[in-house]
C-alpha positions in Angstrom: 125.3 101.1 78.4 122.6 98.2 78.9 126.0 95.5 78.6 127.4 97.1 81.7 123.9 97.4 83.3 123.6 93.4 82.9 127.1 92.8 84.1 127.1 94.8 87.5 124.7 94.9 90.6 123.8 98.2 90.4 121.4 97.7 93.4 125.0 98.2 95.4 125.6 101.2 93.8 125.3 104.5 95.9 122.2 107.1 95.1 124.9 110.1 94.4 127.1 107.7 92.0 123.5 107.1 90.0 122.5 110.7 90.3 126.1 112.0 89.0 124.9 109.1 86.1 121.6 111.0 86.0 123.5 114.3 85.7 126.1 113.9 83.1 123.2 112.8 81.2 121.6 116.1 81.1 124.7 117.4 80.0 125.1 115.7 76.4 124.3 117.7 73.2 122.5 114.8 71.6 119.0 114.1 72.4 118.9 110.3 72.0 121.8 109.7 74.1 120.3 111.9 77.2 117.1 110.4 77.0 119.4 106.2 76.9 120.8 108.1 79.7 118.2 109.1 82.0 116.6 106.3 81.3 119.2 104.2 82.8 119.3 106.2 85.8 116.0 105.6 86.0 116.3 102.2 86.2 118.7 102.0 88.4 116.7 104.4 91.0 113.8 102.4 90.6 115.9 99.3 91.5 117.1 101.1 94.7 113.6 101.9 95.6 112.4 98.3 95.5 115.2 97.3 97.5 114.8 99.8 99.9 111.1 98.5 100.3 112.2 95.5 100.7 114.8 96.1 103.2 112.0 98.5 105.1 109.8 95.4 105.1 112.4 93.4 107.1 113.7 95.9 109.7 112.6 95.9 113.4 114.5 98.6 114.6 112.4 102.6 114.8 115.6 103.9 114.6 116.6 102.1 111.4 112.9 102.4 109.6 113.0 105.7 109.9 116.4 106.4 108.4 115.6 104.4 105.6 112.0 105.6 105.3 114.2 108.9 104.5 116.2 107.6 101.9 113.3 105.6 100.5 111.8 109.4 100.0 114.4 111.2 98.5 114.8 108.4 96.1 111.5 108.9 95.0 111.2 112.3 94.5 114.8 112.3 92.3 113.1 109.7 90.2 109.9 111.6 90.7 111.7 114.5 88.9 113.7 112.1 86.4 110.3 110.7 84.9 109.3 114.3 84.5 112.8 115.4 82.6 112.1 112.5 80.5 108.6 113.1 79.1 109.7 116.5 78.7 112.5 115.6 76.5 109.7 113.0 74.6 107.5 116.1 74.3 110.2 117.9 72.6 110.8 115.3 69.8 
């Protein structure tokens, strides 16, 4: 998994591709590989949210901060809620 995380931009990558990422991981049987899962997920939504600050920085247009102030949310509170599947998963070991 962290080969193909080095190879591609996943900064590129739409929120629903990582999130489909995010949920196949919570489907696996074994704990280790769900947890090198989510992690990577996580990863890759924290990446999105820097860009998205980044890209929120720049704009000009109401319009357009506002649409992306959105996204920049709902990115946050799926990570918000990935972190928290995570340390419950730690807990469990």
């Amino acid at each position: 998994i962290t080969i193909i995380c080095v190879r591609f931009n996943f900064q590129d990558m739409k929120t629903s591709s990582i999130l489909e990422t995010l949920a196949s991981a919570l489907d696996l049987n074994n704990t280790k590989k769900k947890k090198e899962a989510l992690k990577t997920a996580l990863k890759k939504l924290k990446k999105k949210e820097n860009s998205y600050r980044v890209r929120l920085d720049e704009l000009d247009n109401d319009d357009d901060r506002a649409e992306l102030k959105n996204k920049l949310k709902v990115v946050k509170a799926q990570r918000k809620k990935g972190v928290k599947a995570l340390r419950e998963l730690n807990e469990k070991d």
